[in-house]
C-alpha positions as CSV (number, residue, x, y, z in Angstrom):
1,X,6.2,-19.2,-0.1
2,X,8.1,-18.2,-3.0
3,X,9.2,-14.6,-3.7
4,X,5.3,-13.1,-4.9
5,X,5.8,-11.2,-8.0
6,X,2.4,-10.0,-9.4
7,X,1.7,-8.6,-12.8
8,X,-1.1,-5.9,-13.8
9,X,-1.4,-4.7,-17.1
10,X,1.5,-1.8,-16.9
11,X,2.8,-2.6,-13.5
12,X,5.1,-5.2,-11.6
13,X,4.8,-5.4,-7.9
14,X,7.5,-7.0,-6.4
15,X,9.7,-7.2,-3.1
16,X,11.7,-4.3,-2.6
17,X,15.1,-4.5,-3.2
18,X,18.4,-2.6,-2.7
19,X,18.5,-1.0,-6.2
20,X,15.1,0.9,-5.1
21,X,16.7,2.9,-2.1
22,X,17.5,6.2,-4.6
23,X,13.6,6.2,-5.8
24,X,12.5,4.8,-2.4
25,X,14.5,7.9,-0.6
26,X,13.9,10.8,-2.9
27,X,9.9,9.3,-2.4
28,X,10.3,9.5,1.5
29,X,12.5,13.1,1.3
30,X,9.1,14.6,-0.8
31,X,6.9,16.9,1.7
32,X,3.9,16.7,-0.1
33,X,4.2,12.6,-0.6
34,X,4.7,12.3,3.0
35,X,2.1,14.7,4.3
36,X,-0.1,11.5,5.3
37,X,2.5,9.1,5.2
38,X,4.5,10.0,8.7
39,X,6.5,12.9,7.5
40,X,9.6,13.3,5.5
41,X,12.4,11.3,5.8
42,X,16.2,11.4,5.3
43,X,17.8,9.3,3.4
44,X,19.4,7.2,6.6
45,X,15.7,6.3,7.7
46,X,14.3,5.7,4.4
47,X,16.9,3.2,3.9
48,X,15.9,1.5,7.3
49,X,12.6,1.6,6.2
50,X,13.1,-0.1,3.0
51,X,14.9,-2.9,5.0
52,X,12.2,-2.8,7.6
53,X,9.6,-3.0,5.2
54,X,11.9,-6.1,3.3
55,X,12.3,-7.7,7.0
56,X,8.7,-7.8,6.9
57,X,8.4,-10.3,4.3
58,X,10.9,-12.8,6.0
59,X,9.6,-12.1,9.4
60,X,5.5,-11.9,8.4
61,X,5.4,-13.7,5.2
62,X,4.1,-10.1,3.3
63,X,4.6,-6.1,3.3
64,X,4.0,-3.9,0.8
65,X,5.9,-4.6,-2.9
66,X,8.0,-1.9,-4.9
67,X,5.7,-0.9,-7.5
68,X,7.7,-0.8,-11.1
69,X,6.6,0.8,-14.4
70,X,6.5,-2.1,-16.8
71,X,7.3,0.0,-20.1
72,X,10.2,1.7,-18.5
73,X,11.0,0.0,-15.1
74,X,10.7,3.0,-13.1
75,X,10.4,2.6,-9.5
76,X,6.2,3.8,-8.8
77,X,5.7,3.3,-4.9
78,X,4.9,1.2,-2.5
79,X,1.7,-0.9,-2.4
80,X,0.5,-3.6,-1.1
81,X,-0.3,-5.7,2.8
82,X,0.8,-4.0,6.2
83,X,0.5,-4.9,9.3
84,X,3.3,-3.9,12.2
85,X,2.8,-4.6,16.0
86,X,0.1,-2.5,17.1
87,X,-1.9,-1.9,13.6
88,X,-5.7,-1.7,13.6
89,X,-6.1,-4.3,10.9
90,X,-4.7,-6.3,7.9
91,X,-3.9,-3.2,6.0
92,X,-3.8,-3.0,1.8
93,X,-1.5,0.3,2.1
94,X,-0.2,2.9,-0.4
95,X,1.7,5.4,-1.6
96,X,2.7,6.8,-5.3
97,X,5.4,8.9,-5.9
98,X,4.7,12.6,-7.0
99,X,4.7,12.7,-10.9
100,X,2.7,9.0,-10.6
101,X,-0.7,10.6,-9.4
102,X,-3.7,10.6,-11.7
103,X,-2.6,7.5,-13.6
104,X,-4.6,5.1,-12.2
105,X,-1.5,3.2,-10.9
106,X,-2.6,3.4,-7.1
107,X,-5.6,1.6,-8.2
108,X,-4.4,-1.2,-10.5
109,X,-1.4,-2.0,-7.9
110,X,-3.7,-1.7,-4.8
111,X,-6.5,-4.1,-6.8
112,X,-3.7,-7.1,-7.3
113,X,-2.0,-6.2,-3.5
114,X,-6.0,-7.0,-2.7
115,X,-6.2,-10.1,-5.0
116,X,-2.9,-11.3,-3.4
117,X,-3.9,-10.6,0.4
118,X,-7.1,-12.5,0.0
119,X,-6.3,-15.5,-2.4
120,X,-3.0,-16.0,-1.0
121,X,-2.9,-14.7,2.9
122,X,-6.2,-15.8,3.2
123,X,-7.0,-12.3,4.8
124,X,-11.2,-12.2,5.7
125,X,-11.3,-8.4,5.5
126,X,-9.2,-5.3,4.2
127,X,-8.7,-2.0,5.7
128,X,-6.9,1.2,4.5
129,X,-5.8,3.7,7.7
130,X,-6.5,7.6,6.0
131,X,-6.2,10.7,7.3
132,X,-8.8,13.0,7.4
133,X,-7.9,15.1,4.9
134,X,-6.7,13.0,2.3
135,X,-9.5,13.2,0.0
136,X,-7.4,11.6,-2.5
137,X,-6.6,8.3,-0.7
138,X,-10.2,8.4,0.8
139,X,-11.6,8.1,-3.6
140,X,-9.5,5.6,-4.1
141,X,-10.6,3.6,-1.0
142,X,-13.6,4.1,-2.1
143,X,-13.2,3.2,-5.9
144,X,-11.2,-0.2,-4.2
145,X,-15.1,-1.1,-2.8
146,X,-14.4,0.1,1.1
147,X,-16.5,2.4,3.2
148,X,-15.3,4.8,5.4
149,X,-16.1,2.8,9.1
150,X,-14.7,4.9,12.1
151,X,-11.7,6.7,13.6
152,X,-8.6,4.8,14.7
153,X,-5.5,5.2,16.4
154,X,-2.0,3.8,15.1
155,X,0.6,2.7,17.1
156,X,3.9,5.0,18.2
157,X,5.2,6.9,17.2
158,X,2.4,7.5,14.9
159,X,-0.1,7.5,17.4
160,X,-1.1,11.2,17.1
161,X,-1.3,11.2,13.6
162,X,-5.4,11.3,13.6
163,X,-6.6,8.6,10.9
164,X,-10.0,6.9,9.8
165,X,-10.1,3.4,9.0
166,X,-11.9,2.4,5.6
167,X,-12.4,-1.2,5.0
168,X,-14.3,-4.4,3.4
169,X,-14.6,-8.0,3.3
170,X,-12.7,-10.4,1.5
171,X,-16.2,-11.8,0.6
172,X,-17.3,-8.1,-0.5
173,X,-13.9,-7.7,-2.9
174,X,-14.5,-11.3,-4.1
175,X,-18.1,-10.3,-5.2
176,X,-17.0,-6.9,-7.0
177,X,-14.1,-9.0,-8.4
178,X,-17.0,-11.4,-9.9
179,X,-18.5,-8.6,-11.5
180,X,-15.4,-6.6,-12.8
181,X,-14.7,-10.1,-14.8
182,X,-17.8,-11.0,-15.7
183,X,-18.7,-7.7,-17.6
């Protein structure tokens, strides 16, 4: 498969790339970005993370896309399919950086990562792993269609981190797809 690159009305999601590690570090260094997300990061292991997350593509055929700002090409977050060894599911995962939140960005990237993850991977259902307490991610799970389903464990060195999966069908999406375009 080609290099995806999907297009939403303000946003590009495409591979990450080596021009993203100053967004994609200071994003990973922010304590209250990475409360849920594994904890803060320096900028050595965000850097392995964005390769890791790169790798992913070559190795799995998908990962999560750098999210850009159309209008002014600013690096957004990371969105899109996840699933490393050990995972509870085929994951649409994601994460905004501070100063992003309340735009409806997480939505409109995290609605095309879906799109891409069942028209093009061919994924039967969706999950989102959420921690407890963030009632943020858990409204937009909710807004994407999922339903909160039941606790789950992630694999080291995350594995104490205590998380709920939320999820759907690819049948489910597809049906409030149909109706989002037919109204």
């Amino acid at each position: 498969m080609a290099e995806p690159v999907l297009f939403t009305p303000r946003l590009m999601l495409r591979l990450p790339q080596a021009d993203d590690l100053d967004a994609w570090a200071d994003f990973h260094a922010d304590a209250q970005t990475m409360q849920h997300l594994g904890g803060v990061q320096t900028r050595s292991e965000a850097w392995r993370g964005l390769c890791a997350m790169r790798g992913a593509w070559a190795i799995r055929g998908f990962a999560m896309f750098s999210v850009i700002e159309r209008d002014s090409g600013r690096w957004v977050g990371r969105i899109g399919p996840w699933q490393p060894d050990g995972w509870p599911g085929t994951e649409i995962g994601w994460g905004v950086a501070r100063g992003f939140e309340g735009t409806g960005y997480a939505f409109e990237a995290a609605s095309a990562a879906i799109d891409f993850a069942v028209d093009m991977l061919g994924w039967n259902d969706i999950i989102h792993v959420i921690a407890p307490d963030n009632h943020r991610s858990a409204v937009l799970a909710a807004r994407l269609g999922s339903q909160r389903l039941e606790p789950t464990r992630l694999p080291a060195p995350l594995q104490d981190m205590p998380v709920n999966k939320w999820g759907q069908s690819a049948s489910d999406w597809r049906a409030r797809r149909q109706v989002r375009t037919d109204t």
